[in-house]
N, C-alpha and C positions, 0 to 999 in steps of 0.2 A: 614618120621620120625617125631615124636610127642616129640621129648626133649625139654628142654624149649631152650631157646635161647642163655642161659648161657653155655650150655654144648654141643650144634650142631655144636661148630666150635674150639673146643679146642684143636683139631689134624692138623687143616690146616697148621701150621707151625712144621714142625717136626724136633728134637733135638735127632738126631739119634731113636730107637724104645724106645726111655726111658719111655716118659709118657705115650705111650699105653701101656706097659708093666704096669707102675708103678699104672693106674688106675685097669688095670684085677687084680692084686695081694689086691688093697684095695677091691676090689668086693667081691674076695675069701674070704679073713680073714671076709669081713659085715656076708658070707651066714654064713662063720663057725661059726662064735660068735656073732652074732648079739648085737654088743655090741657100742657103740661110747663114745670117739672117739674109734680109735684103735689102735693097738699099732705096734707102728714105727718100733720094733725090728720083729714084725711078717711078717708085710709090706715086710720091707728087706728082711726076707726069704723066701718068697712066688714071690719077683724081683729077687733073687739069685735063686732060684728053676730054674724058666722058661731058664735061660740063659744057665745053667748047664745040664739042658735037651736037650736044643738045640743042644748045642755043644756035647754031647753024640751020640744023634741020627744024626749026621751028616745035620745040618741044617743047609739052609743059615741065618744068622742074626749077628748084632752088634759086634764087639769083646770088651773085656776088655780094660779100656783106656791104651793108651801107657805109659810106664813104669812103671806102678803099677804092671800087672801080666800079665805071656803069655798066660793065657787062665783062663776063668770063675770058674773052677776047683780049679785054686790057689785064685781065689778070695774069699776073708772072710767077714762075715756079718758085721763085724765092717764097711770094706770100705765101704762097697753097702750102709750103712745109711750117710755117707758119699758121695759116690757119689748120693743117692735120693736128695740133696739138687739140683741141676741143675735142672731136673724136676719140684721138686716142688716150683721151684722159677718160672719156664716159667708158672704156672699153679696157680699163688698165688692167682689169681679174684678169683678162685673156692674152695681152698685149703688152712687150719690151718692147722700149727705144730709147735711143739715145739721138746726137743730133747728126748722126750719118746714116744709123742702121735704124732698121724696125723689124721685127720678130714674132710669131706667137709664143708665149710660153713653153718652158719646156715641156711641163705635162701635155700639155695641149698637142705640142706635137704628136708625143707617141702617140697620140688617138686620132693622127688624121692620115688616111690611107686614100687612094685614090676614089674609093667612092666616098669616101666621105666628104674629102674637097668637094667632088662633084656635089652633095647634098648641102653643103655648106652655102658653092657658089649658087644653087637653085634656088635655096633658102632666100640669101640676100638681092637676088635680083628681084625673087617675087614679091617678096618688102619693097624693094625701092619703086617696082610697076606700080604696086598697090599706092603708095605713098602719091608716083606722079598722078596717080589716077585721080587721087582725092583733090591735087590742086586744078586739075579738068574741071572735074565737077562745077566745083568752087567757081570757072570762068565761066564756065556753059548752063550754070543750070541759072542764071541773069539775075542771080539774086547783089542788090545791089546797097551799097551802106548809106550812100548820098541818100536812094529812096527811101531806106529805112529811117535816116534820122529825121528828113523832112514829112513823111508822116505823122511820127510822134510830133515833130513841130508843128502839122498843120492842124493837128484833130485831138490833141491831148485838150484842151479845153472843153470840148466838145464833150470828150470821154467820160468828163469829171462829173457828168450832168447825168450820167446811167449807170446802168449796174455795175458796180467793180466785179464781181464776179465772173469768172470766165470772160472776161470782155480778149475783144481781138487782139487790142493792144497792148495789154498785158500780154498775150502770146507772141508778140513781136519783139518787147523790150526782155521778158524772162527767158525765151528759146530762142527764137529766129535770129538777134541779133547775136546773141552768144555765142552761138552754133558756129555761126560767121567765122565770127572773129577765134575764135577757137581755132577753123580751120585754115590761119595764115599760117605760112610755113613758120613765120619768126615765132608762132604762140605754141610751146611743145606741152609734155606733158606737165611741167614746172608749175605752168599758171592756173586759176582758175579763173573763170571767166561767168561772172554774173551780174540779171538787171534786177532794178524795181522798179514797181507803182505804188508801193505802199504795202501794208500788213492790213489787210482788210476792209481797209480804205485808203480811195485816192491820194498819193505822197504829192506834197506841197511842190517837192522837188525829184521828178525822176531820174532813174543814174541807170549805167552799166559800167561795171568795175573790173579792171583785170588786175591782179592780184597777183603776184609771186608766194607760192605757197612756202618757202622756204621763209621769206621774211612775214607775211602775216596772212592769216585766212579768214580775216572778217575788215570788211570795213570800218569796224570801228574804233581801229586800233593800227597802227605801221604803217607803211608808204604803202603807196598803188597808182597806177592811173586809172583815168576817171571819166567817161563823157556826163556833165551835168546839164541837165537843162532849164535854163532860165525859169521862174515863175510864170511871167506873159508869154512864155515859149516863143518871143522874138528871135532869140539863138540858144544854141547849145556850145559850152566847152568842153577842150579838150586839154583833159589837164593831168600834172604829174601834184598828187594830192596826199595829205595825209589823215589817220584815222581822227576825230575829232572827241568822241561818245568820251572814253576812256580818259584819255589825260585829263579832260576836266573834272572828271567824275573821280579821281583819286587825287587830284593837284589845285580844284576850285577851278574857277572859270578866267578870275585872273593871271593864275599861276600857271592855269593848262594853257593859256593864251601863249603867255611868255615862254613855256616848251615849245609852241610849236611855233613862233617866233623865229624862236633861237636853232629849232631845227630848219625850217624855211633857208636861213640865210645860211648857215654850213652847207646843205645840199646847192646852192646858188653857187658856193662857192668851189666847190670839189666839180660839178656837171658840166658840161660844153654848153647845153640848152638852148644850142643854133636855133635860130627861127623863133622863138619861143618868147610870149610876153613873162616878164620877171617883173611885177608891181601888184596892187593892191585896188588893183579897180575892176576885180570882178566884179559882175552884179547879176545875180542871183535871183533876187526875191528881196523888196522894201523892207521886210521885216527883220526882229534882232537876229534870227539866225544867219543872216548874209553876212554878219561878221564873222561867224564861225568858218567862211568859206576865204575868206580876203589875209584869213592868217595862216590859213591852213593849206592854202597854195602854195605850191611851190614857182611852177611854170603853166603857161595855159596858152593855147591857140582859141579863136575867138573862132565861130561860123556864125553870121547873119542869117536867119532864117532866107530872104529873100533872094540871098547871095551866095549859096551853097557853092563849092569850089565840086568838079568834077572827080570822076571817083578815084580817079589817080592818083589826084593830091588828098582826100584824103586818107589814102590810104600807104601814100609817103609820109602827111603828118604823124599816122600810128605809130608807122616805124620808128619814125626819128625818135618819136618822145619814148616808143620803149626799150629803143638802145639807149635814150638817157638812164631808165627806169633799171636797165641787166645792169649799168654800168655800176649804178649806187647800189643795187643788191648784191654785184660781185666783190666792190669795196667795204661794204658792210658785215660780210662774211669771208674774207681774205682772210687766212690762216688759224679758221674756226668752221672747219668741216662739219657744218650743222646738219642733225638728219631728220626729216620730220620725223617729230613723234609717233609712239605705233601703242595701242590699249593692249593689253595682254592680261588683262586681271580680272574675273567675275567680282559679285556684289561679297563672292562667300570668303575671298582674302581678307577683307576687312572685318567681318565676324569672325572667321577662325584666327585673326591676329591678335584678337581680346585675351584668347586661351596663353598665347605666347608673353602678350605685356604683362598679364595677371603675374605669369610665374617670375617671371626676372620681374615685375616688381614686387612680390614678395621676396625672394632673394638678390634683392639689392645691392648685399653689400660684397657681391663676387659677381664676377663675368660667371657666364653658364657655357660650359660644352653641349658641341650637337648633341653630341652621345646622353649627357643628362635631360637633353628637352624629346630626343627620343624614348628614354627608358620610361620617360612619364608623359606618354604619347595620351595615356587615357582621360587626363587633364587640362595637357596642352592643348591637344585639338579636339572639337566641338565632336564629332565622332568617335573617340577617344579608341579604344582597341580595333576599331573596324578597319578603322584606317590599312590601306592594301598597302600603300607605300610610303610610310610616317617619317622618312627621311628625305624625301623628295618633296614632301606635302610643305614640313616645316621650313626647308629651304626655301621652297618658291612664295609660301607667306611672308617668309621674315624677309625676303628682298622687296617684299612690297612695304614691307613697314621698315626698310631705312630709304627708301626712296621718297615717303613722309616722312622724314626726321625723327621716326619717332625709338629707333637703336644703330648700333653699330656693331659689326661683324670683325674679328681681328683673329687670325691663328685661329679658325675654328669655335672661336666662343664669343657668346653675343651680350652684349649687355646695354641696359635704358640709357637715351639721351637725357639731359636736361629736359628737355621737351617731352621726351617719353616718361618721365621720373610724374612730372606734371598730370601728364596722358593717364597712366596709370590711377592717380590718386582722383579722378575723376569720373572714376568707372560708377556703374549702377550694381546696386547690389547682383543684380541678374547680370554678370560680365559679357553674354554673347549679345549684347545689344545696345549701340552706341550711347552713352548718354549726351545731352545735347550738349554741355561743358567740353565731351571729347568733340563733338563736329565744330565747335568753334574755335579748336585747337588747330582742326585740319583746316579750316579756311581760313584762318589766319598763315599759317605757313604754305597754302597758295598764294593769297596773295603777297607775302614776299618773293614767292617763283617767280607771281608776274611782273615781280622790280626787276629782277638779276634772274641770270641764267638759271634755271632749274633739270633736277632729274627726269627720266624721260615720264614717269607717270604724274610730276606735279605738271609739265609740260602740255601733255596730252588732256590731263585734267581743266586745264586752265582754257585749251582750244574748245573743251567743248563745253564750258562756261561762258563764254564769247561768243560762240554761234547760238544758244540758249538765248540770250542777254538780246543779239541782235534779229533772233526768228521772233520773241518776245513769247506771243501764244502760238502755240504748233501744233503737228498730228506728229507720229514717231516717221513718217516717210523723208517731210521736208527736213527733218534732222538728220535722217541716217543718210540723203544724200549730202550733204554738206559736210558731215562730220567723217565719213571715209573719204570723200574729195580733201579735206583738209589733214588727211593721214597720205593721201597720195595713193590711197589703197585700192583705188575704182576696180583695179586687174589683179591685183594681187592673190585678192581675196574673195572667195565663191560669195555668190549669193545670201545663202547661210550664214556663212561665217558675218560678212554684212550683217544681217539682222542681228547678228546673235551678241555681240561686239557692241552692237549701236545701243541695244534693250538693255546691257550691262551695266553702259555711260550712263544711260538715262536714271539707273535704279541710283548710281552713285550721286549723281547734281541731287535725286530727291532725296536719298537718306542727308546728302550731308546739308540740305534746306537751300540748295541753288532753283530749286525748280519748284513746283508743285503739280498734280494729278488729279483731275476731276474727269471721270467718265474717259473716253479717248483722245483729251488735249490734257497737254503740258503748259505751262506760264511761268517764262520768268520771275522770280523776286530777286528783289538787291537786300542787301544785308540789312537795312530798318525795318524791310518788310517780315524777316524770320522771326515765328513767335516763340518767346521763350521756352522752354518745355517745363513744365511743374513739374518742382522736384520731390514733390508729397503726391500721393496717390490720393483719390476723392475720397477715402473714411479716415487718412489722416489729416485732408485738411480739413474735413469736417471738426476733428476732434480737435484740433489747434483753435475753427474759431469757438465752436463749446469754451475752450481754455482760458483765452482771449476774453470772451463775455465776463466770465464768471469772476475773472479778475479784476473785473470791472464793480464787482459788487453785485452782479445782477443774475436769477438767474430763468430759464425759463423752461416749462413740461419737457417730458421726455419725447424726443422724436421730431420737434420742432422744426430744429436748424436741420436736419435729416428732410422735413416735408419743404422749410424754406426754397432750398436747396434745391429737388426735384421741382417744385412750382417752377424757380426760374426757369430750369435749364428746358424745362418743356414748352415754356412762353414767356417771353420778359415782360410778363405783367401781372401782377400778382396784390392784390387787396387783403387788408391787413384788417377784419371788423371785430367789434364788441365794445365795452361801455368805457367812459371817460377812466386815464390814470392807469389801464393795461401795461403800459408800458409797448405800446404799438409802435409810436415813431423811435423810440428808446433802441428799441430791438433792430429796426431798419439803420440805423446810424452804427450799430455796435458791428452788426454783421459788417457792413459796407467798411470801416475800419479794420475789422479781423482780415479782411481781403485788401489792402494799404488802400482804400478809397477813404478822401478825406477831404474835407472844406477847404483846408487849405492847400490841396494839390488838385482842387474844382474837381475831384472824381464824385465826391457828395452833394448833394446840393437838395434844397429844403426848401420847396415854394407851398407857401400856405396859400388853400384856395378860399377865392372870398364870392359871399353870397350872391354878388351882382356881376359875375361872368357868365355870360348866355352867348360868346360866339368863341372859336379860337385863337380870335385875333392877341384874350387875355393870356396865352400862354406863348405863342407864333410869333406876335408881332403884326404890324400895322402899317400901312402906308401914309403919312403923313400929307397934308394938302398940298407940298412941294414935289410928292412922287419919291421922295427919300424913305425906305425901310426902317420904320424902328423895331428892334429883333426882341422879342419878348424871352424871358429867360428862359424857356425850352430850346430857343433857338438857339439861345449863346452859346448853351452845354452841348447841343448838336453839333455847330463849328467847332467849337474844342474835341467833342470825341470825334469827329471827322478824320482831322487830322492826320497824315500818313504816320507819324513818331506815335501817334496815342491809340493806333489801331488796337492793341492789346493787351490794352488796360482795359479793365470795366470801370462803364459811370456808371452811377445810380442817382434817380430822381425820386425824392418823394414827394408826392402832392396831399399837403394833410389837409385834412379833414376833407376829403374831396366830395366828397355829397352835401355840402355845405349848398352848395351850385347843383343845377343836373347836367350830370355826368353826359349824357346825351349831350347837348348843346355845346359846349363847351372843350372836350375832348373825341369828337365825332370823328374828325382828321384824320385824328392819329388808329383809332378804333378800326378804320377802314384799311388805315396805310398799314397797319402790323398783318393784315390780311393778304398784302402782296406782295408777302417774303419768299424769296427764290433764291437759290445757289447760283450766283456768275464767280466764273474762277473759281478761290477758294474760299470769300464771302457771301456772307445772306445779305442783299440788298432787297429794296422794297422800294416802289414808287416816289415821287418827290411829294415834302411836304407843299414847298414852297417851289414853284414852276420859275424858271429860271427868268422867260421871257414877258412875265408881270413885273422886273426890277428893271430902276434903272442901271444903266450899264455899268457905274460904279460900285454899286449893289451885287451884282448877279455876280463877280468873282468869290464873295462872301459867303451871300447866301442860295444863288443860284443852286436848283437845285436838290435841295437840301434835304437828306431824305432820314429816315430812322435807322441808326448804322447798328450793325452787331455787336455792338460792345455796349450799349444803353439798356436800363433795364429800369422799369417805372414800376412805381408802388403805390398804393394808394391807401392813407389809412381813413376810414369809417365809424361814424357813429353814429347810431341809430334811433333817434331819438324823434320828439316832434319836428326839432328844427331842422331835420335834415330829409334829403329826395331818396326817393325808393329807387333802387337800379334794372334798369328794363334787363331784358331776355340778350338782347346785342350784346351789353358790358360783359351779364357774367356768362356769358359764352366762351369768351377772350382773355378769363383770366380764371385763376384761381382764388378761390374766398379762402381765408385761414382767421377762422374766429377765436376772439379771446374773451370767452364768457366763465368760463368754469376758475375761480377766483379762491384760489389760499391763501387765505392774510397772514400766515402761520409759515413761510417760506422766510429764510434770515440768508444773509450771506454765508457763504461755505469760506471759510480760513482755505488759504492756499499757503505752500512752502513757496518761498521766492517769489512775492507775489510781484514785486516790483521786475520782475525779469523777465516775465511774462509780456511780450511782445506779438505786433501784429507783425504776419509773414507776407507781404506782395503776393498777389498772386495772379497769373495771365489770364488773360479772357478765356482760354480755352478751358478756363474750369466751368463755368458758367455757360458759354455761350450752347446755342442750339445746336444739333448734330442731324436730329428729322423735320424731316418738315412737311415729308409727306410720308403715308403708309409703307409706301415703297420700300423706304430708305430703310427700314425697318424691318418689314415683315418675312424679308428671305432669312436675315440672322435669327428672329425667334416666333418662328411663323407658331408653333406648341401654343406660345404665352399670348399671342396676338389672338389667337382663334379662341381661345379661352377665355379673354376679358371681352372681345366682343360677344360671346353666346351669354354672359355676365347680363353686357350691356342689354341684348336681345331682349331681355327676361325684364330687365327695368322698366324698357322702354314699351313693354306691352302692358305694365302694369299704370306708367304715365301716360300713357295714350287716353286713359278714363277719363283724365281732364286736362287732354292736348296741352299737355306738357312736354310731349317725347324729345329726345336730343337728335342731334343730327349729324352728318360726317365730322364737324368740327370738335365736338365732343367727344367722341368714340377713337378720333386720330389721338388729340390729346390724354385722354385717358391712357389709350395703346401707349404712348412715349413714355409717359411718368413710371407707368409700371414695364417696360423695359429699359431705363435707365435703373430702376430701380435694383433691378434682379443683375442688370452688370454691375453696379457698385456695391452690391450684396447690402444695401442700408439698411431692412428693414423684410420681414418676408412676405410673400406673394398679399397676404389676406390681409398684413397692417396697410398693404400701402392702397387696396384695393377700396379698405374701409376709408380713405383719410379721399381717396377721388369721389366715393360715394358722399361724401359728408362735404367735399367741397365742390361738386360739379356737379352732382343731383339736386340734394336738397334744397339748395336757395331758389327753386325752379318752384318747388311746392309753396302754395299759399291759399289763404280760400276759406269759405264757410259751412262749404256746403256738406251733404255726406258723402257725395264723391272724393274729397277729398280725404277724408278720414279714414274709407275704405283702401285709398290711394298708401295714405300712412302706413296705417295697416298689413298691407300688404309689405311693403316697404319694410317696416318693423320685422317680418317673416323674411325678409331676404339677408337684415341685417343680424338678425337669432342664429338664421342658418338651420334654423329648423322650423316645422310645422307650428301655427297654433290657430287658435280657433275665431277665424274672425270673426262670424254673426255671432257669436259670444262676446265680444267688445264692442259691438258696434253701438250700444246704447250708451254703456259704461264701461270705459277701458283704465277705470284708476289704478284694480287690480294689476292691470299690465304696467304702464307706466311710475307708480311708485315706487316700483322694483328699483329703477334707473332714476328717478331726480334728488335719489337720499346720498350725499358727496360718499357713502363706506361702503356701498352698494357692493355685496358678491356676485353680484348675477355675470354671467358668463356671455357672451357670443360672440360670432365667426368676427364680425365686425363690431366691437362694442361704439365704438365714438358717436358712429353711426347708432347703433341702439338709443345712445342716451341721446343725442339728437331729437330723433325720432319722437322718444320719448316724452320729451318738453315741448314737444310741437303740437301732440296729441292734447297732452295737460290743458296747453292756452285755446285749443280749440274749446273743448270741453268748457274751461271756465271761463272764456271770453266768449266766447260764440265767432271766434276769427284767427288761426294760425299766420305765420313765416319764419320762415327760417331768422328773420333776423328782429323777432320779439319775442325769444322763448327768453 
């Protein structure tokens, strides 16, 4: 096709056959008269000819709009110049008129010579055939609405009982019917047209919604109409509806009531809504959500399942209610030429717009010329001299950063908002990477977009926040169709550009915490769910709670709060052993404050274990002889960290003196349940403690349930004594031992400057909480350090194998964690942290009298030296060896000392008791 380019694409969007009709009618009256312009009244009846022929000869095409006339016949030239005005507005780039004449432009003209009318007229006929062809189809190929809706009405119960997956009917309410309806002449490119069953599970209520993309593109939000169907699927409505998720969700549920109250009755008032029930007795579904439907109607046509009206009528209901539906979207946008929004921005304008705030707010106190934020391209932009074209680059960022509020453009020089002024002084030291202070700048001024009119990028931002919010969890498909149907772009835009546009949006909902990403889905979060970002890196806040302690009076070995630290984050459970007065629970209380946990904000909590607990019920909770739950205090801190507001705090439990009781009996539960921790979304969940369906019903909202959430973390402190139980191979598998035996009486409090200033800093759960949980997660980023402590472990465990002591996957995972957390937060290096897993996940495994065991030491001792010695030389008498290490000024040197002196004392009590363990040296 040789048309110019003005007139090659004038059909892609079609407004029923009108403008191809309306340009063949101008073609005809050019050939008759060749006259211009031409005249509007001839136009009209050369558009009024064709329709009146059609419908003579029995054709498929268009019908006369509703309630003007019932067939083309009754139609009079007066209305057809009348109705020509729709056309020739969708068509004004090419098209003059006034109310006598009609025209092409003048450009237009010089570019149309006889073969190109002829191309022009060829063009538009084969649009308009194509067009009648499609509403052929439509009649002959028997797909019919009445059967569609009385399906879902007959077997939606039915359905609910099988697999949601791929199920039939789901393919009937998400495509078949869409498709349908999609292809009535009255539904053009404008709407979009979608069903459901639910997100993954059967919906309580299923719907197919047609939307005007111009006024809203999610259900959850703007007018639409709506077929819903009843709960017991006795009937389905057909109804003119509004979005309900949203106004409650920003106005409360009373306040979003009375919005859509108050819009109810304005649209009642402004609509014709012939035929149409106008009151409050939908019904829906028994339940409280059937009110959200009884305010949130506007108008509705009822169908009795039994009583289904034929397809005629209802496919004159459609019509009528969506010439009510054009009517209110025409009134709503009457002399506010809205365009849907269009994304034009990568993830990289927001990073290279840091380069731009940095500088105008360092020079603040003058607007900046182009020309100055070019000369210092090498600063401004994250590319700095490479930059091909530093004047085009900084232009198209900095329009994206007044489109966020966040400067303004006047005369060529740009200077910070108010907002930007803010933006700036919120930066991270490292400027090309948002801090979270700036993302909550930029969602907060979305959501004032979403009050009041916005620019086209807080606009476009905000649509596909909505579609996020409303797909809830997705794959990138089901978004990128939604999210260019709600640009309007389906044709616009190639394939590529699709993806490429859609993976954009996606990156920006996640930087700026509208989304999250696990593996290939996405998940909604709403704003209580975003977790704070720490604003201290993990060796300052280590050194804040160091700080924090000390000012406390207290202080404790080098490397401690460092091993602390690493215990949790590799398993939230961690035992704290050695002799009466350490200062064990001292230290779990100060830490848990240096991090704002406190007794009085329940993130601390202190349950002493007493000798006569032998089942879980003393920690869990009990059923009393009425069936009513009484929740034991694990349970309570459980419900409280549950919580959606307390997701990202950490608790801390410590159970003292917990060998008081066996550990076994007692904490078995939990021992188990920390074992079935897994990633869903972006949380570690783990099986229930407490099964929902052993409560009674009043119960089961509480504690139903009830499982060990990622932000809890247990301690347990020890003493080893007669009056206390030895810990089986199960406990210390599951946690870390961190012993307090080596005692300086001779440690005084250190004088601080300001000591009273010294404050604890809040800190989010993401400092603590777990990141692996399996090898996986792990072993691709530092496979070097993982192959290494395992060939480590290799060597251990051939030497505890002598008295089947050896460790197992669980061991070897959690060691692999401690010492790759370790080496990302640079706390400590490779060999200290190596020695402190040896000394806490080894040795308490070692116990015994025998001389396997000493041989086992031994060796042991040779792995902790790091070098050779001589064993059958010690194996009678090893004091030589060992006195080296039990003298407190000891020189002696090795790869691992902790472990040596360990070792050491282990050897000593065998020797002079005739019985080692780890936890009698």
């Amino acid at each position: 096709m040789s048309l110019p380019s003005e007139l090659a694409s004038i059909f892609r969007i079609r407004q029923k056959s009108y403008k191809m009709v309306l340009i063949l009618s101008m073609i005809k009256e050019y050939k008759e008269t060749l006259s211009k312009p031409l005249s509007l009244l001839k136009v009209a009846e050369h558009f009024l000819y064709y329709y009146r022929n059609a419908h003579d000869n029995g054709l498929n095409t268009d019908s006369p709009p509703s309630g003007v006339a019932l067939s083309w016949n009754d139609f009079t030239v007066t209305q057809t110049k009348t109705l020509l005005r729709t056309p020739i507005d969708a068509l004004s780039s090419i098209l003059d008129s006034s109310s006598e004449t009609i025209s092409f432009k003048s450009e237009i003209w010089n570019t149309l010579d006889t073969q190109t009318f002829e191309e022009l007229e060829n063009y538009a006929a084969t649009e308009l055939n194509n067009y009648n062809a499609q509403i052929a189809t439509n009649s002959s190929q028997g797909f019919s609405l009445r059967e569609a809706l009385y399906q879902v009405l007959n077997q939606y119960a039915q359905a609910k009982t099988e697999i949601f997956a791929n199920h039939s009917l789901g393919t009937l309410v998400r495509q078949s019917i869409p498709e349908y309806i999609k292809s009535l002449p009255y539904i053009d490119q404008d709407y979009k047209v979608q069903g459901s069953i639910g997100q993954g599970n059967w919906a309580t209520i299923p719907w197919i919604a047609i939307l005007d993309k111009r006024n809203t593109a999610t259900t959850q939000q703007g007018e639409y109409v709506v077929y819903l169907f009843a709960e017991d699927m006795s009937s389905v409505y057909l109804t003119l509806n509004q979005g309900v998720t949203v106004p409650i969700k920003e106005k409360g549920k009373r306040e979003g009531y009375r919005y859509l109250e108050q819009k109810v009755a304005a649209m009642r008032e402004q609509l014709p809504l012939e035929g149409l029930y106008q009151d409050t007795l939908i019904q829906l579904t028994s339940s409280g959500i059937g009110r959200d439907y009884q305010v949130s109607t506007v108008a509705y046509i009822k169908y009795n399942r039994e009583h289904l009206p034929d397809e005629d009528q209802l496919l004159s209901d459609l019509q009528n209610v969506m010439e009510n539906y054009k009517q209110y979207v025409a009134g709503a946008t009457e002399g506010d030429p809205t365009t849907l929004p269009i994304f034009k921005y990568t993830m990289a304008y927001l990073y290279y717009g840091q380069g731009i705030i940095n500088y105008l707010g360092t020079h603040n106190s003058r607007s900046i010329p182009l020309t100055e934020l070019i000369a210092n391209q090498s600063i401004v932009l994250k590319s700095g001299e490479d930059a091909k074209h530093p004047k085009e680059r900084i232009q198209q960022v900095a329009r994206a950063l007044q489109e966020l509020g966040q400067l303004t453009h006047e005369n060529g020089n740009y200077s910070l908002t108010t907002q930007g002024t803010t933006y700036y002084h919120t930066m991270n030291a490292s400027i090309w990477k948002l801090s979270m202070e700036q993302s909550r700048i930029l969602r907060k001024h979305l959501a004032v977009g979403r009050e009041s009119s916005g620019t086209n990028l807080v606009n476009v931002i905000n649509l596909a926040i909505s579609l996020a919010q409303e797909l809830d969890t997705f794959t990138f498909n089901p978004f990128k169709d939604v999210f260019i149907s709600g640009m309007g772009m389906e044709e616009e835009w190639s394939e590529v550009t699709q993806d490429n546009r859609s993976r954009f949006m996606l990156n920006w909902l996640e930087e700026l915490g509208y989304i999250v990403k696990r593996d290939d889905k996405y998940r909604f979060q709403a704003e209580e769910e975003v977790e704070p970002m720490d604003t201290l890196t993990v060796s300052e806040r280590i050194t804040a709670i160091k700080t924090y302690i000390r000012s406390q009076g207290f202080y404790y070995p080098h490397a401690l709060i460092e091993n602390l630290y690493l215990s949790f984050k590799t398993k939230p459970f961690v035992i704290l052993a050695g002799v009466s007065g350490t200062g064990k629970t001292k230290l779990i209380k100060l830490f848990a404050e240096a991090l704002g946990a406190t007794k009085d904000n329940n993130q601390f909590s202190l349950i002493p274990v007493r000798p006569d607990w032998s089942d879980p019920s003393d920690l869990l909770g009990y059923k009393d002889l009425t069936g009513a739950f009484r929740p034991g205090r694990l349970s309570e801190v459980l419900v409280e960290a549950s919580k959606e507001s307390n997701r990202h705090k950490p608790y801390f439990i410590c159970l003292d003196e917990m060998n008081l009781a066996r550990v076994e009996h007692y904490f078995s539960d939990l021992l188990s349940v920390i074992e079935t921790q897994e990633w869903k979304n972006d949380r570690i969940v783990t099986h229930p403690l407490i099964q929902d369906n052993s409560l009674l019903t009043d119960d089961q909202s509480i504690y139903g349930n009830l499982s060990l959430t990622d932000n809890v973390y247990l301690l347990g402190t020890v003493n080893m004594d007669e009056t206390t139980h030895p810990f089986s191979k199960k406990v210390l598998d599951r946690a870390n031992t961190i012993e307090f035996n080596f005692i300086n009486l001779e440690q005084y409090p250190e004088e601080l400057n300001n000591i009273a200033e010294v404050r604890a800093l809040q800190a989010p759960n993401s400092f603590l909480r777990s990141e692996y949980l399996q090898l996986v997660n792990v072993y691709k980023e530092d496979r070097e350090l993982i192959e290494t402590t395992t060939k480590k472990l290799v060597r251990v465990n051939g030497i505890l194998e002598q008295i089947h002591s050896q460790v197992g996957f669980r061991i070897r995972d959690a060691v692999c964690f401690y010492m790759a957390y370790n080496k990302r937060f640079q706390l400590m290096s490779d060999d200290d942290a190596f020695d402190l897993q040896l000394l806490q996940k080894i040795l308490p495994r070692v116990q015994g009298s025998s001389s396997s065991v000493k041989r086992v030491l031994l060796q042991l001792m040779q792995e902790a030296l790091g070098r050779g010695i001589s064993i059958g030389d010690y194996m009678d008498d090893a004091s030589e060896l060992y006195k080296k290490w039990v003298i407190s000024d000891s020189t002696e040197t090795a790869r691992h000392p902790q472990s040596a002196r360990k070792i050491a004392f282990m050897i000593w009590r065998l020797e002079e008791d005739g019985f080692t363990s780890y936890w009698l040296s």
